[in-house]
C-alpha positions in Angstrom: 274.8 82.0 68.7 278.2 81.5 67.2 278.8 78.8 64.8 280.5 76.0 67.1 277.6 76.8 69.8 275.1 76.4 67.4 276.6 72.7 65.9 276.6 71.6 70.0 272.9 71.9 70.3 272.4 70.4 67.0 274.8 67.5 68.5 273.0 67.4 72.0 269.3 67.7 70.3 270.6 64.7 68.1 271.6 62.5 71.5 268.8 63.6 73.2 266.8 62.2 70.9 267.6 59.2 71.3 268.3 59.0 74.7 264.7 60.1 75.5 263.2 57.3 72.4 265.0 54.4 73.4 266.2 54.7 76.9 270.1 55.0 76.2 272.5 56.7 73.9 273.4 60.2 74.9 276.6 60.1 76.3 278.3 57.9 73.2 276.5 60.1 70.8 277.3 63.4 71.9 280.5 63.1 74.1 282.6 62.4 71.4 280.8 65.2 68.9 281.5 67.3 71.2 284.5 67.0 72.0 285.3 67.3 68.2 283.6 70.8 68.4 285.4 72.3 71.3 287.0 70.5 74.2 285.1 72.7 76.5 281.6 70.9 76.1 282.9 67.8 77.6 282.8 65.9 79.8 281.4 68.3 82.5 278.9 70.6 80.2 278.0 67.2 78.6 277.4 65.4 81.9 275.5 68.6 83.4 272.9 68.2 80.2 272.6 64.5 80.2 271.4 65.2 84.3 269.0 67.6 83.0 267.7 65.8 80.5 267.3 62.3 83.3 265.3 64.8 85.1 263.1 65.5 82.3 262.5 61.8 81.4 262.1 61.0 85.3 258.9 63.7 85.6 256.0 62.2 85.8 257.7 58.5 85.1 257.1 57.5 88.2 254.5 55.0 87.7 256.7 53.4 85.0 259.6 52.5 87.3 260.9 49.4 88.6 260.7 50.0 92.0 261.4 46.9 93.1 264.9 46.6 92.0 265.6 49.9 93.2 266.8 48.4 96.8 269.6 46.5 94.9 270.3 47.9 91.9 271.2 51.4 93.7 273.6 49.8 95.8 275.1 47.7 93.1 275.6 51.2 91.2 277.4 52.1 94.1 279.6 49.5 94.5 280.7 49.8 90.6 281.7 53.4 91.0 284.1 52.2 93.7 284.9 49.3 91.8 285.7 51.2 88.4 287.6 53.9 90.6 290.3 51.2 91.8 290.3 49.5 88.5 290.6 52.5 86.3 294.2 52.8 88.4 294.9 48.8 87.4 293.5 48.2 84.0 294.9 49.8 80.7 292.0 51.2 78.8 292.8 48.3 76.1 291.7 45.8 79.0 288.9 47.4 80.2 287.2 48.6 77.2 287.6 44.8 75.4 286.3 43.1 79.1 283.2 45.7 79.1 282.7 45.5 75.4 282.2 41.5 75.2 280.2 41.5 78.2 277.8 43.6 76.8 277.5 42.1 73.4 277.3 38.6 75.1 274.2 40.0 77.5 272.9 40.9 74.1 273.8 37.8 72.2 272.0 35.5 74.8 268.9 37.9 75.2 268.2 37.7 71.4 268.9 33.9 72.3 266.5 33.6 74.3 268.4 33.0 77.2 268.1 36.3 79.2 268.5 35.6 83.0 264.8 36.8 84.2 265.5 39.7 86.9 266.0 39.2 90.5 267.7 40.8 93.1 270.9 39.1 92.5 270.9 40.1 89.0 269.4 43.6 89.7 272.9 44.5 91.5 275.2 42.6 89.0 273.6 45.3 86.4 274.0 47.8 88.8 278.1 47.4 89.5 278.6 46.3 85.9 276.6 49.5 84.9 278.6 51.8 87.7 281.8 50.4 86.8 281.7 50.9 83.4 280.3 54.1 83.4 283.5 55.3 86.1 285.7 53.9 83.2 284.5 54.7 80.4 281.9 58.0 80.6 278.7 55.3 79.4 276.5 54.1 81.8 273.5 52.7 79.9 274.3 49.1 78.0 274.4 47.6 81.2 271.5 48.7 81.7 270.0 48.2 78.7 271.1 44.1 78.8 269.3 44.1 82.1 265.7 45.6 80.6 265.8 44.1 77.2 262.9 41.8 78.8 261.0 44.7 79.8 258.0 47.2 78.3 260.2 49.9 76.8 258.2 52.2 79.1 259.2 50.4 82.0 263.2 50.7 81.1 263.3 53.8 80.1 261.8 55.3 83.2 264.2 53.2 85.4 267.4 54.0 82.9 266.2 57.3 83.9 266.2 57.9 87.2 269.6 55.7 87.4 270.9 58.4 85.0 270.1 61.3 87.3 271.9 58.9 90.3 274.9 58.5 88.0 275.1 62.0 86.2 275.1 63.3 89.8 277.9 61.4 90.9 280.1 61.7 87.9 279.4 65.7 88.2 280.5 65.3 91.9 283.8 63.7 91.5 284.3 65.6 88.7 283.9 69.0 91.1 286.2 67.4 93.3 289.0 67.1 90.9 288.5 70.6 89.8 287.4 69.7 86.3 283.7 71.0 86.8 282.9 74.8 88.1 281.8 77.9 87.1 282.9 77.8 83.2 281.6 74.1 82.8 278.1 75.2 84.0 277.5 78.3 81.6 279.0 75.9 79.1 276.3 72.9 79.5 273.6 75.9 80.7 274.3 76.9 76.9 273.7 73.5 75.4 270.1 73.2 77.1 268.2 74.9 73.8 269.3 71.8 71.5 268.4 69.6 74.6 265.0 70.8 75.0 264.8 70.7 70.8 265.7 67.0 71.2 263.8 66.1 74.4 260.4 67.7 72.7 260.6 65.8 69.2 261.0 62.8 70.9 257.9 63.4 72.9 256.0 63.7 70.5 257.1 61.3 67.8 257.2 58.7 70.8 253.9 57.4 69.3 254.6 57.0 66.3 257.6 54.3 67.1 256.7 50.7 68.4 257.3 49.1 71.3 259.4 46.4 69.3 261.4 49.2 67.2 262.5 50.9 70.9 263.3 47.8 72.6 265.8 46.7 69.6 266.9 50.4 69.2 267.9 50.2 72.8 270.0 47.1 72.4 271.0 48.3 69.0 273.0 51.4 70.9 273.8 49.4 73.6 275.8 47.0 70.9 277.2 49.8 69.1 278.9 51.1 72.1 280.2 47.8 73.2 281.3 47.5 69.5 283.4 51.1 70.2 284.8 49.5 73.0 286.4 46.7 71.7 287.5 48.9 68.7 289.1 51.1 70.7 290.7 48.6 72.8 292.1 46.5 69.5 293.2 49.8 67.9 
């Protein structure tokens, strides 16, 4: 294992980590790591791992999901991807990022307010094509998401988060094929990152235990501001 390869699995094992405690986190955490490594590992190889790892969390997690918002919430993811291809053509990343950003922290802001909107089918699909949207844009998927199950058991959200992940990582790894910018090369490239992945996924497994139900729920919104708070930086800058 060469030096660079060996830093991208300690990157991925990092994200992977947290993606599999709290629900969210991967792609901000290792996306732009890895980019800083080699230019190879992302966003494609990166993608390709964070599907894998979805898959992982969504085994036996079955029990644990939402189903009931499933019926809107995939359409709603749907509709964003559309919605965040036409508007990725329209907004400057400066718009986008800031609009995204505030939405997110002010989903957050009201939650810890006490003034989350309890989940119904309307709401369900707002999360969904604010979560497909942004993730089209911007590579991140999760905050969205993680505004819409700050209310619920930590189980409960990461199981769903999951399972949307596999829906989105699929699609993103789809239209990313059908630019040309994922093949042959991008496969053995996220194939290689799946050591550090499995590292990450396993830890979390079995340190899960050992971390409350309170500290996942806030470390879920914590990532979910943190990104939004990248967003807006970015935007300003």
């Amino acid at each position: 294992m060469t030096p660079e390869l060996l830093v991208a699995n300690l990157i991925v094992c990092l994200a992977g980590f947290v993606q599999t405690t709290t629900g969210v986190g991967f792609a901000m955490i290792a996306v732009p790591m890895l980019l800083l490594v080699d230019l190879k590992y992302a966003p494609g190889p990166a993608l390709f791992a964070m599907l894998f790892l979805a898959i992982a969390m969504s085994i036996g997690a079955w029990n644990d999901v939402d189903r009931e918002a499933f019926p809107f919430l995939f359409p709603g993811l749907a509709v964003g991807t559309i919605v965040g291809s036409v508007l990725v053509g329209m907004l400057s990343e400066q718009n986008f990022g800031l609009v995204f950003g505030l939405i997110v922290l002010g989903g957050i802001a009201l939650g810890l307010m006490g003034y989350a909107p309890e989940q119904t089918p309307r709401v369900d699909a707002a999360g969904g094509v604010v979560s497909g949207a942004m993730g089209t844009m911007s590579g991140i998927h999760g905050p969205p998401l993680a505004v819409l199950y700050q209310r619920a058991e930590p189980t409960t959200a990461r199981a769903t988060i999951a399972f949307v992940f596999v829906v989105a990582s699929s699609l993103s790894l789809i239209s990313l094929s059908a630019a040309g910018l994922f093949g042959r090369q991008e496969v053995v490239a996220g194939l290689s990152l799946l050591p550090g992945l499995a590292v990450g996924f396993l830890l979390a497994r079995s340190g899960r235990q050992f971390i409350s139900d309170g500290a996942a729920r806030y470390g879920m919104l914590g990532i979910a501001a943190v990104s939004a708070i990248v967003l807006i930086i970015r935007s300003l800058g």
